[in-house]
C-alpha angles and dihedrals in degrees: 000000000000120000105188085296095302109097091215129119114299117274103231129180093199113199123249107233136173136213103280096052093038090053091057104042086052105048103010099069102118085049105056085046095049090054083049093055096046095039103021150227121352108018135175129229130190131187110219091185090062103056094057085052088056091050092052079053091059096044096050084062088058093048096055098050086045090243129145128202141091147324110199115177112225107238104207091069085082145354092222112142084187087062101029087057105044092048087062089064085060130072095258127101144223137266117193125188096176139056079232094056091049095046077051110049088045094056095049097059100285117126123200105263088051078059136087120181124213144167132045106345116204108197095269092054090048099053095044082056090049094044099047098046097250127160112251114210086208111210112194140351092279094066092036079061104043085044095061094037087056085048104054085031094062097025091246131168115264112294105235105227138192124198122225121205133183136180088065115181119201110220122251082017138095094209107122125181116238122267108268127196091221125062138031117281110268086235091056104061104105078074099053097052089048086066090041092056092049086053087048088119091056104025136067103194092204094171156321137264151167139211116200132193100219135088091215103121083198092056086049096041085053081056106050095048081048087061087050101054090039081053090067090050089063095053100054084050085060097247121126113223132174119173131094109192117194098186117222122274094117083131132205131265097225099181132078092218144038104213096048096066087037079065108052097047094051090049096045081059093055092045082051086052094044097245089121139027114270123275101198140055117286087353094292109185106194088228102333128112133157114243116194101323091319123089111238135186139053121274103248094208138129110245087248090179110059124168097184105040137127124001089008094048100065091040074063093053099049094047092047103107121249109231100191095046097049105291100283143138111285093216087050094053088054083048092057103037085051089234119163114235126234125205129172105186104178105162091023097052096056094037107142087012105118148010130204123225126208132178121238107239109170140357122191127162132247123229082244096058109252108103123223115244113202113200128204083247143068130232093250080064098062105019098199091133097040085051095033100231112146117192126129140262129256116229115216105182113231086236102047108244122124118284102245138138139090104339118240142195118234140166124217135244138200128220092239106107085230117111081228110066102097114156084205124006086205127085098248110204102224114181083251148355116279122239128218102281099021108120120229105212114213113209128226095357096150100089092073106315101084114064106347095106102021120137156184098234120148081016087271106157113262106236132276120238131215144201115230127182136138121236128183122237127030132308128274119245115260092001108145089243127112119207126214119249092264084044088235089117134055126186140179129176111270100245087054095044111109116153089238098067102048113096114273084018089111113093126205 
């Protein structure tokens, strides 16, 4: 066996995975294969049951700090209708950062004041927002200014608005949060609210917010004391607000252990540094170089391994202590204040949602050792390297027996004629070489991975996505679902998915 030219132990990134998509890698093998077979390689799936479940995480953290408020999913995690459509049976709400999400989210159930639009707004997605009774998450002065135009234009209600700040700066700190290109700086909002009170006619300023790109939980803290603070500037200029939005970033642990991404990263430093031979193709570094005898750079990776994400990461959040407030809780201040709370998980609200599948189409060796394994897929269909996320594939052998064997290190091709196109850049250690036909099965790929950079280059078809859930019971007689051969598993294709129509989804 080869490991990468080490001959140490292999280095895995072994996938987290629950019990729903546990459940259907382990025992749902002829199935997946059989979808493949009928849609195609690569192909999408998506677990409807799981993203209500998140939600219900999230929840359970509200509950527990005795706040109220929203949920909104963030929609550009992924372009799923199956998901889309089931979350809307749940308590959470909607956030939409396109004219197309919105058009989307309101054909599939929504209705405009379950719905908060972000992002950049051009004027038809404004005035959809406005007309429908959404919420706008208004980022900047320019917007303030078109909303209220599109409200007195059309003779419409009031627009809710939050607004949203960045370039917070805790007091008696010198912790400052990083230059965004969205929101108002934190130190301009007495401006801001000048513009809002002569609106007051067409706007309802319910609240601020923030959405940082950073996984720091002190920047965001810094932030959030920053809302509450801001909060108290709304109400001496006579407005009543009473939302606090967080905004999403809470993030997903994507491996299973701890050491073993320790490991590689330290690893990946010492190949950098030419103690080892290299792990990845042509000696890529992910932001790290050598520089005359010294390792620069910065690893541009996503933290795959997270102890505190999700769910948990906001419950830390809440219950990190305000400075310049007194010193307490941050989640006890919104209590008191009888603030509503915000939150726009994206990533985190789909984690474990969703898996990609791609066919096996070719494996040849290298003269180093490591063989080249080319997929019926290309890396904008399963985005791990754009977004940074390592974890391993799973291998599910095209005739069912267990995939065993002498374990072998592979990368992985796409099926674009471009040098680039590496699904990963890494050697992945997998417990045998594939062979033409096997599926390598990518874990939590919904939050981002899935579908945001696919494409139609090389006019290779984008991939189909599927609806997969388990019911108990048998199927109903012309439903659009297909079961599995031990009936154990039911599918549909997304865009046919309502929760209607799965077997058990009417309600009496």
């Amino acid at each position: 066996m080869n490991t990468a030219g080490t001959g140490t132990e292999p280095l895995h990134l072994r996938a987290r995975l629950d019990r729903r998509p546990a459940a259907l890698l382990e025992s749902g093998g002829p199935f997946l294969r059989a979808l493949v077979d009928a849609l195609g390689s690569p192909l999408n799936v998506v677990l409807p049951d799981q993203i209500a479940e998140n939600v219900e995480r999230f929840r359970a953290v509200f509950r527990g700090h005795r706040l109220t408020g929203r949920i909104f999913f963030a929609h550009k995690a992924n372009r799923s209708s199956a998901l889309v459509r089931h979350l809307v049976t749940t308590d959470a709400a909607l956030d939409a950062a396109s004219l197309g999400e919105l058009r989307h989210a309101l054909a599939s159930g929504w209705t405009g004041d379950r719905i908060m639009t972000t992002g950049p707004k051009d004027p038809e997605f404004l005035w959809l927002a406005a007309r429908t009774g959404a919420i706008v998450n208004a980022d900047g002065p320019g917007e303030v200014e078109r909303a209220a135009r599109l409200v007195r234009a059309y003779g419409l209600p009031r627009l809710r608005v939050v607004l949203r700040l960045s370039e917070f700066e805790a007091t008696g700190t010198t912790l400052l949060s990083r230059r965004s290109r969205f929101g108002s700086p934190a130190k301009s909002l007495k401006d801001l609210l000048g513009m809002v009170d002569r609106h007051r006619d067409a706007l309802e300023p319910i609240g601020v917010g923030y959405h940082l790109d950073t996984t720091s939980p002190d920047e965001k803290a810094a932030a959030l004391e920053g809302c509450l603070r801001a909060m108290e500037e709304l109400y001496a200029h006579g407005f009543t607000p009473r939302a606090v939005d967080v905004g999403g970033g809470f993030g997903v642990n994507y491996l299973a252990h701890a050491e073993e991404w320790a490991t590689y990263t330290t690893e990946l430093t010492h190949a950098v540094m030419g103690r080892r031979p290299p792990m990845t193709w042509g000696g890529h570094g992910y932001g790290l170089r050598m520089e005359n005898g010294t390792v620069k750079g910065s690893l541009g990776l996503y933290p795959a391994h997270r102890p505190l994400a999700g769910a948990d990461y906001l419950d830390d959040l809440l219950s990190r202590p305000a400075p310049s407030l007194g010193g307490r809780p941050l989640g006890t201040l919104l209590l008191e204040s009888l603030h509503e709370l915000y939150v726009e998980p994206g990533r985190a609200l789909v984690d474990q949602c969703g898996l990609t599948l791609g066919k096996v189409l070719d494996a040849r060796p290298t003269e180093t050792g490591e063989h080249l394994v080319t997929l019926a897929m290309n890396a904008g269909d399963v985005s791990l390297e754009d977004h940074g996320v390592l974890m391993d594939p799973v291998l599910l052998p095209r005739d069912g027996t267990p995939a065993e064997g002498e374990p072998a290190v592979v990368y992985l091709m796409g099926n674009l004629c471009l040098e680039a196109d590496l699904i990963t850049r890494r050697a992945v250690h997998l417990p045998r070489l594939p062979r033409p036909g096997d599926l390598l099965a990518f874990p939590n790929t919904a939050g981002y991975v899935m579908d945001f950079g696919a494409t139609h280059a090389q006019r290779q078809p984008l991939a189909r996505k599927v609806a997969v859930f388990q019911e108990e019971g048998s199927q109903e007689e012309g439903s659009q679902e297909e079961s599995s051969r031990d009936g154990s598993w039911h599918w549909c294709l997304d865009e046919r998915y309502w929760p209607i129509t799965r077997p058990g989804g009417e309600r009496t």
